[in-house]
C-alpha positions in Angstrom: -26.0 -12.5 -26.2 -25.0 -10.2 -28.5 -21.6 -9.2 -30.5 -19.8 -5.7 -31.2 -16.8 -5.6 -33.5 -14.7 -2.9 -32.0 -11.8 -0.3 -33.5 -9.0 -2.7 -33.7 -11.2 -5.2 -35.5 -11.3 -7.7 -32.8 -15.2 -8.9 -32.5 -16.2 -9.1 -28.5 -19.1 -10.7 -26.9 -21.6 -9.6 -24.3 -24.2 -9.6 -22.6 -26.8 -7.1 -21.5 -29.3 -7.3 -18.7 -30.9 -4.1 -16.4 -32.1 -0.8 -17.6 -30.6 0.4 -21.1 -31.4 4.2 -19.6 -29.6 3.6 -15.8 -25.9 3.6 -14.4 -23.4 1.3 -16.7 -21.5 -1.3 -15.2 -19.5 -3.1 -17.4 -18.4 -6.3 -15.6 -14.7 -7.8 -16.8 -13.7 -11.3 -16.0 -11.2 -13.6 -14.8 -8.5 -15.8 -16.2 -9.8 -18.3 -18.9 -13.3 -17.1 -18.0 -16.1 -15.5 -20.3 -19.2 -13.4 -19.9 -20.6 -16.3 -18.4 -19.1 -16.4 -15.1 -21.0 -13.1 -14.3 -24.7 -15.4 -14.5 -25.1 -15.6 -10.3 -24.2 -12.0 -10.1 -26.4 -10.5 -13.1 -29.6 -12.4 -11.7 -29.0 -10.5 -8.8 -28.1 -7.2 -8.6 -30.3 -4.4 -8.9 -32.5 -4.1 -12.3 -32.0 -0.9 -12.7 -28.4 -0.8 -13.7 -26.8 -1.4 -17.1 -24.9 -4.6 -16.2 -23.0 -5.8 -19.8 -20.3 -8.4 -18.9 -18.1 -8.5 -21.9 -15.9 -11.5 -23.2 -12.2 -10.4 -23.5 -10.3 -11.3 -27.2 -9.5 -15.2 -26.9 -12.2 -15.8 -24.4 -15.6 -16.9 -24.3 -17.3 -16.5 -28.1 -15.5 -13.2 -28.9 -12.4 -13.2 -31.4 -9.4 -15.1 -31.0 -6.8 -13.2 -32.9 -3.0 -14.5 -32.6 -2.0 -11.2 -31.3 -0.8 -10.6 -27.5 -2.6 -10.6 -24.2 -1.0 -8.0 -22.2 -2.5 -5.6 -20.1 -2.0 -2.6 -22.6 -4.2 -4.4 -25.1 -7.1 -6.0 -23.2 -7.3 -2.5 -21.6 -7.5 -1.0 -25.2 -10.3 -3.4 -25.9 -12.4 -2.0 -22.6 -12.2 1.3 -23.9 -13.2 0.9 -27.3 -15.7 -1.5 -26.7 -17.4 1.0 -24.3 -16.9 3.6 -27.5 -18.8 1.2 -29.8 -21.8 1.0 -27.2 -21.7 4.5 -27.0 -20.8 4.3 -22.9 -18.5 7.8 -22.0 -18.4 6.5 -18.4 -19.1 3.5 -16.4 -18.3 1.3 -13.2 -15.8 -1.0 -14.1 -15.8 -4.4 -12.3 -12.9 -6.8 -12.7 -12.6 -10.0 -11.4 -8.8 -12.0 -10.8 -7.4 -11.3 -14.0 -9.2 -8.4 -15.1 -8.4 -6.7 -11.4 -5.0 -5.7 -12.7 -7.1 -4.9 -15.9 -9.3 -2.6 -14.1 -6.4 -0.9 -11.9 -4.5 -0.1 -14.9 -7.6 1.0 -16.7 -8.7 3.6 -13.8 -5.7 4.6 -14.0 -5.3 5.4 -17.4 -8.9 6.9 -17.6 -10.1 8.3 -14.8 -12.6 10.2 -16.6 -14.4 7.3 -17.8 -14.5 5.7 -14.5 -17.2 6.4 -12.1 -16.3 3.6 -9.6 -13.8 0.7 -9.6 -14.9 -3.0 -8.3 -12.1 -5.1 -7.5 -12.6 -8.9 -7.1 -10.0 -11.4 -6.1 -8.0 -8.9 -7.0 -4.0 -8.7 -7.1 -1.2 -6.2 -7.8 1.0 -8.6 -9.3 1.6 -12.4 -9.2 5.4 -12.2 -9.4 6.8 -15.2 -7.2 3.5 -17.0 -6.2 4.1 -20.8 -5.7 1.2 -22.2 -7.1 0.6 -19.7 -10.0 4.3 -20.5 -10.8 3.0 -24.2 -10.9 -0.2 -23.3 -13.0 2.6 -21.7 -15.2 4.3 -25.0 -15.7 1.3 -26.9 -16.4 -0.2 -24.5 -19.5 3.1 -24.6 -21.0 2.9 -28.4 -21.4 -1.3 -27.9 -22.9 -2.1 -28.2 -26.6 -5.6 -28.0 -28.4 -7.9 -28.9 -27.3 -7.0 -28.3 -24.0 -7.3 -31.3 -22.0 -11.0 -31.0 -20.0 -9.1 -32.8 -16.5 -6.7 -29.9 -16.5 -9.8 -27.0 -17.2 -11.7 -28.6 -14.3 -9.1 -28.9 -12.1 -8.0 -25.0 -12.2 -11.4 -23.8 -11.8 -12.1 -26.3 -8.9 -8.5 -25.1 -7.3 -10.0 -21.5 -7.0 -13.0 -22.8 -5.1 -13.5 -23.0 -0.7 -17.4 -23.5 -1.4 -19.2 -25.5 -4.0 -21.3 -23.5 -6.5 -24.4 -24.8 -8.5 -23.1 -27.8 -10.4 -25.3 -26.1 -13.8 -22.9 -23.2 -13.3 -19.3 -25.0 -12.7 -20.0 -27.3 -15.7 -20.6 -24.0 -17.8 -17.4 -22.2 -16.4 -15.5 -25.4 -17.0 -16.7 -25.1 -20.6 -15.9 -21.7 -21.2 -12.3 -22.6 -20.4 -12.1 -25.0 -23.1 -12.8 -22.5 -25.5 -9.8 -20.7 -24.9 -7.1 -22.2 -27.4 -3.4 -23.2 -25.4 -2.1 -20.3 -26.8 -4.3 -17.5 -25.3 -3.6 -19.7 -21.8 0.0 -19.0 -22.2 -0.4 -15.4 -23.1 -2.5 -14.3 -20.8 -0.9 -16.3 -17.7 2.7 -14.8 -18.9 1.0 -11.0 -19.1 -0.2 -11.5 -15.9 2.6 -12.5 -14.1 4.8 -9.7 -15.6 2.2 -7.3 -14.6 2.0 -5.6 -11.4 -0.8 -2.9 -11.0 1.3 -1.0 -7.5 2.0 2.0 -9.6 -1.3 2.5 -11.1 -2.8 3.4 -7.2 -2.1 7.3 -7.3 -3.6 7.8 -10.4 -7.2 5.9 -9.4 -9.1 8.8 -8.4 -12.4 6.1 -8.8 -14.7 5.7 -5.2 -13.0 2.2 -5.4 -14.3 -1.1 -3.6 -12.5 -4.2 -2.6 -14.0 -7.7 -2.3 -12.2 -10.9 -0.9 -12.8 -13.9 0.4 -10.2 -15.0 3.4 -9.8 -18.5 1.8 -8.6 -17.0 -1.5 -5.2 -18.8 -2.2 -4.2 -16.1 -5.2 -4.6 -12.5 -4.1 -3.5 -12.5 -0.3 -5.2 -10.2 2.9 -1.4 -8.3 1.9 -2.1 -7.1 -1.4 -6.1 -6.3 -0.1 -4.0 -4.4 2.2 -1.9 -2.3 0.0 -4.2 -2.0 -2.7 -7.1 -0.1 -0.1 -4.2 1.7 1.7 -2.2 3.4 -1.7 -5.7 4.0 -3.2 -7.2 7.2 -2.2 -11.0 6.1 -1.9 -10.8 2.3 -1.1 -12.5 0.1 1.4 -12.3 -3.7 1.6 -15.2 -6.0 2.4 -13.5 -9.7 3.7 -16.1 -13.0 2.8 -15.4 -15.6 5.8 -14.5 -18.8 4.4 -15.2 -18.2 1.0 -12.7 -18.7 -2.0 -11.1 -16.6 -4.6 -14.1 -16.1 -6.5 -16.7 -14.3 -3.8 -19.2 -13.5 -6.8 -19.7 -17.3 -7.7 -19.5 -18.5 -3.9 -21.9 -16.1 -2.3 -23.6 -13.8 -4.6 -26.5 -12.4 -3.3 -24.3 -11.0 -0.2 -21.7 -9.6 -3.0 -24.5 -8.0 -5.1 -25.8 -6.4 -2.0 -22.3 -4.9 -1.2 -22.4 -3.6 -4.6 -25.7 -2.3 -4.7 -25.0 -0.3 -1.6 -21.4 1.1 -2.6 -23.0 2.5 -5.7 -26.1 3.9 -4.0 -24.0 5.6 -1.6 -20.7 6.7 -3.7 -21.9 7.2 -7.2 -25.5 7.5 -7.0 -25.9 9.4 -4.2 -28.8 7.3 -2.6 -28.0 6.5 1.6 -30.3 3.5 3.5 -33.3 4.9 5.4 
C-alpha cells in the first residue's frame, strides 16, 4: 500500500504489484469500492505487468475532500495520478462505476491509452428500476453508514458466492465511504451517460460481462462493442455483475490474452 498526493491536492491510494519495468495497467474500481476489490484479479494475472489499482477521492484510504464526484473530476484524478507515477500511457481497466470513468477517459485521452478494459460496464443508468431504488435508499444513510445496508448492496451485485475473507473486506471498504460521497457518486452516475464518448475511443477496447448482471444489460454490451471502433465482448455464463470477483482466473486469462495479442504484440503458439 502506498499513497501519492496528486495536482489537485487530493491524496490517493494504491497498490502496486508485477514488474515496475513492464506494460502499466492501472485498474479503476467500482461504486463504493477501493483498491481492494482488485485482490482475486492482482494474484492472478500475469507478473510481468505493472498492475496499480488506485483508490478514487472518497473511497477506500485515499482523501475524502467535500468536493464533487462527477465524472469530469474522478477522470482528472486518473490523469494526474498517472502524472505523479510518472505513467505517459497505460491500459486502463474500469469496473461498474469507473466503466463510464474509463469511456470518458479514452475518450478524452487517447494518447495515453493503450487499451480500454471495461467491466460491468454501462453507458448510462438513466431509468434503471433498481438503481433508482438504490437511489432512494442512500438518500435516507447517515454516518456511519449502516453495515446491513453496505452488505446488502454488495451481496445484490452477486450470482456466485466469492471467498467469504474477500466479501467481508469489500463490505468494509464500503463503510469507509462517508453518506455523502454515496450520494455524489450515485447522482454523477446516473446523470452520466458515456454514448457520445464511443467515436473518440480509438483504444483496442475489450468488454467483459457476466449474463446474470442485473446493472449493465446484454443492450448496452451491445452498443458499447458496436459504436466502438476496436471492441469485442466476452459474456461469463451465470455469473453476476462483478466477473473479476466471481471467476477470476478465467477473466485474468481473457486479459492476459487481449493484451498479448492487441498491445503487446505476442499471438498463442
Amino acid at each position: 500500500m502506498a499513497k501519492v498526493t496528486i495536482a489537485s491536492g487530493v491524496a490517493l491510494d494504491y497498490l502496486e504489484r508485477g514488474d515496475p519495468a513492464g506494460l502499466p495497467v492501472v485498474l479503476l474500481h467500482g461504486y463504493t469500492d477501493s483498491r481492494q476489490s482488485y485482490q482475486p484479479l492482482l494474484a492472478t494475472l500475469p507478473p510481468d505487468l505493472r498492475l496499480i489499482a488506485v483508490s478514487h477521492r472518497g473511497h477506500g484510504d485515499s482523501d475524502k475532500p467535500a468536493s464533487r464526484y462527477d465524472a469530469g473530476e474522478l477522470v482528472a484524478d486518473v490523469g494526474h495520478f498517472m502524472d505523479a507515477l510518472g505513467i505517459d500511457r497505460a491500459v486502463i481497466v474500469g469496473h461498474s462505476m469507473s466503466s463510464q470513468l474509463a469511456q470518458r477517459f479514452a475518450a478524452r485521452y487517447p494518447d495515453r491509452t493503450r487499451a480500454l478494459i471495461l467491466i460491468g460496464a454501462f453507458t448510462t443508468l438513466t431509468g434503471h428500476a433498481a438503481v433508482g431504488a438504490l437511489r432512494e435508499g442512500v438518500a435516507t444513510l447517515g454516518d456511519p453508514v449502516d453495515p446491513v445496508f453496505a452488505r446488502e448492496f454488495q451481496r445484490g451485485t452477486l450470482a456466485r458466492p466469492v471467498p467469504s475473507w474477500f466479501f467481508e473486506t469489500v463490505v468494509a471498504e464500503s463503510l469507509k465511504v462517508p453518506a455523502y460521497v454515496w450520494r455524489s457518486a450515485l447522482d454523477a452516475q446516473i446523470a452520466e451517460d458515456c454514448a457520445a464518448d464511443h467515436a473518440a475511443i480509438t483504444a483496442p477496447t475489450l468488454v467483459l460481462w457476466g449474463d446474470k448482471d442485473t446493472i449493465g444489460s446484454h443492450e448496452q454490451q451491445t452498443q458499447i462493442v458496436t459504436s466502438i471502433r476496436d471492441a469485442r465482448l466476452t459474456v461469463y455464463g451465470g455469473i453476476g455483475h462483478s466477473p473479476h470477483w466471481e471467476a477470476p482466473h478465467r477473466v485474468a486469462a481473457d486479459i492476459a490474452a487481449f493484451l498479448d495479442t492487441t498491445v503487446l504484440g505476442r499471438r498463442a503458439a
